[in-house]
N, C-alpha and C positions, 0 to 999 in steps of 0.2 A: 504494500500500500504506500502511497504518497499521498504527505501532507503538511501543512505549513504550521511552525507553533512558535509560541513566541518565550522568550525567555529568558532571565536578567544574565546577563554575565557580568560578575562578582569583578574580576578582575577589572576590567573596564568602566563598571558601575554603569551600567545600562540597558535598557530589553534591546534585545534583537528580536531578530525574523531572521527564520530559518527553515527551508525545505529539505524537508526527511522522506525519506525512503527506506522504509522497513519489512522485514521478513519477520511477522511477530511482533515478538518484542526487541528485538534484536535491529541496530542500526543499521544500514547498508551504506548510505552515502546524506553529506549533509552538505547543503551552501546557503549562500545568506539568501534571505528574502527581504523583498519589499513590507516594509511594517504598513498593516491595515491600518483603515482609517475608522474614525469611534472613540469610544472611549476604554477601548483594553490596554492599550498601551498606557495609559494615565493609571489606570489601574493596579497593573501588574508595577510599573513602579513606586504606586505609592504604597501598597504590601508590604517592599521590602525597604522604602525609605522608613514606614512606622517603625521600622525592628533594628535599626541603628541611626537614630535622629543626629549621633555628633557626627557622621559620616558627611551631614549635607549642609548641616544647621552652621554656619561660621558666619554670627553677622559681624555685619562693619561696625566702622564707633559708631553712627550717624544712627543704627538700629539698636546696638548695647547701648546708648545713654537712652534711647526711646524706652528701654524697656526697663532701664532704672530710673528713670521721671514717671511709668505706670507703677512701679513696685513700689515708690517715696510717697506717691500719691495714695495709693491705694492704703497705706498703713496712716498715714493723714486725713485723710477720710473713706473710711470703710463703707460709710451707708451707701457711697458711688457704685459699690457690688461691680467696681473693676475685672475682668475677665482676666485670670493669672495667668500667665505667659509662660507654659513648661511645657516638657516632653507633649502631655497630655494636650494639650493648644494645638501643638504640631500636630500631632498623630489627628486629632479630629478637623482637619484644615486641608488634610494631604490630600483626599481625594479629588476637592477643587484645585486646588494648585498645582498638582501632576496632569491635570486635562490640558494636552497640547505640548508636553513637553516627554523627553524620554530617559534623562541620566538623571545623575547627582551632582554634575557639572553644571545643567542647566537650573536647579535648585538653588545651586551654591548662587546665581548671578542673580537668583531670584529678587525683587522690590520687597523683602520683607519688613520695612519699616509702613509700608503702605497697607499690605495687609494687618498689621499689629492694626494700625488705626482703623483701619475698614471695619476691626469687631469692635468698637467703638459706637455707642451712639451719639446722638447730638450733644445731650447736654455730657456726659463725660467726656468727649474731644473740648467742648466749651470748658470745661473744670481744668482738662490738661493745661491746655493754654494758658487760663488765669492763675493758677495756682503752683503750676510746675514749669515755667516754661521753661525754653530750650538756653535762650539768652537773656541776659540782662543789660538794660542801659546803664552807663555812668556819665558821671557829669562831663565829662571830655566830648560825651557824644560818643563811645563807643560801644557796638551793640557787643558784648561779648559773653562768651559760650559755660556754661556753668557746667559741672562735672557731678554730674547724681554719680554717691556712693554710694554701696551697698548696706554703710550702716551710716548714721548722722547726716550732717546738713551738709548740700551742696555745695560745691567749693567753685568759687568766685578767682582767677588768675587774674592781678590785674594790678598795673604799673603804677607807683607812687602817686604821681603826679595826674595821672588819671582821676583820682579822686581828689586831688584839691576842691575845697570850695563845700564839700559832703560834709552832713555834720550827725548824720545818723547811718547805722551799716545796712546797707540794700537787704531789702527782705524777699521773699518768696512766700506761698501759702495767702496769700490775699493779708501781706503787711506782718504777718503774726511768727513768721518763722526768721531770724537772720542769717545770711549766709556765712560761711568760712571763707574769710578773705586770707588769698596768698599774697601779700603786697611782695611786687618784685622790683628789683632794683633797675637800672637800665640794663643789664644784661640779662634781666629774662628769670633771675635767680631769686629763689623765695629768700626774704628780707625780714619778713613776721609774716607769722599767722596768727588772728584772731580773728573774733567776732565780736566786735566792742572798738569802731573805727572811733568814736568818740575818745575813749580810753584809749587807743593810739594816738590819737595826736596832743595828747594832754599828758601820757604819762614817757612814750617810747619816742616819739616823733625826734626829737631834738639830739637825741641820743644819734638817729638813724642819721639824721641832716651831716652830724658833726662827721662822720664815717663817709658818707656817700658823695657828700661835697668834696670831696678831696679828689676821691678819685673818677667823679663823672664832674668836673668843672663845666662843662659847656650844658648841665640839665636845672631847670629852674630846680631851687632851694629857698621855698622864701623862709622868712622865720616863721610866720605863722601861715601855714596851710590852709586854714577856714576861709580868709579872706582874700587869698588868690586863687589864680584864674587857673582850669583845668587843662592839662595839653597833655 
């Protein structure tokens, strides 16, 4: 008998098609086929992507910070009944997201920061947004990128002189939460961390001036920070 079956191969991480020609159960001759069109190819890969999800799962930052601003949120406000984002997510998502596609390669290239928000409704994308977002403005005018950890408050990268002029630490959570500020020197390198910008420039600030003026002469250093201008 001859007939066409379709089948993942492990090593390549992919279903094929393949035309058999059998005596029984016994092989005789096999070559590739043309993959049918439907939905069994979608199928048969999402089978075996449910049964090893770190095979295919490798998100970017841009999807790992999305999925730690859900996880921050969700333990921030639980009554949002956020959708947890595990194996189990995967596994019940697979069947849609394998229709059309055939490996774990094309998995891997998958939009999954789009599907995370797609189970989403309106008013929790509306709560992400206001409550967790992705960036923060500073007074300099720069929109910059907050770093959800896996345990405590987001951490704020962000250069001295940036926040001149601020006289309270940027919050999250709708005003109620502060962030962890990494103030960094002009090289980029953490200089303090707190949360309590206030109590930086009242207790450490002057300490920081007398050290960084020296060795960045050309970055403004005024003496008091509150009442200068941000750059």
């Amino acid at each position: 008998t001859e007939s066409t079956e379709l089948v993942f191969d492990g090593a390549a991480e992919q279903v094929r098609a393949v035309n058999q020609r059998r005596y029984r159960d016994l092989i005789l001759t096999e070559r590739p086929a043309q993959l049918p069109k439907g939905p069994t190819v979608g199928q048969l890969l999402a089978e075996h992507a449910s049964k090893q999800p770190d095979k295919f799962f490798q998100p970017n930052q841009e999807t790992e910070q999305l999925i730690h601003r859900l996880r921050w949120l969700s333990e921030f406000q639980p009554k949002l009944e956020l959708p947890m984002f595990d194996d189990s997510f995967l596994t019940a998502n697979l069947d849609h997201i394998c229709q059309g596609k055939r490996s774990f390669d094309e998995l891997r290239r998958h939009n999954w920061s789009e599907t995370l928000v797609g189970a989403l409704n309106w008013e929790q994308r509306r709560k992400l947004e206001e409550l967790a977002p992705a960036k923060l403005k500073v007074p300099s005018g720069s929109h910059l990128r907050l770093d959800y950890c896996a345990n405590g408050p987001p951490v704020l990268k962000v250069r001295i002189q940036e926040l001149f002029g601020a006289t309270k630490t940027p919050t999250i959570g709708g005003g109620g939460v502060p962030v962890l500020l990494h103030l960094l020197a002009p090289n980029q390198r953490v200089q303090q961390i707190t949360d309590d910008l206030a109590g930086f420039w009242k207790n450490t600030y002057a300490q920081v001036r007398r050290e960084l003026r020296q060795r960045y002469p050309k970055h403004p250093w005024p003496e008091d920070p509150i009442t200068a201008p941000p750059t």
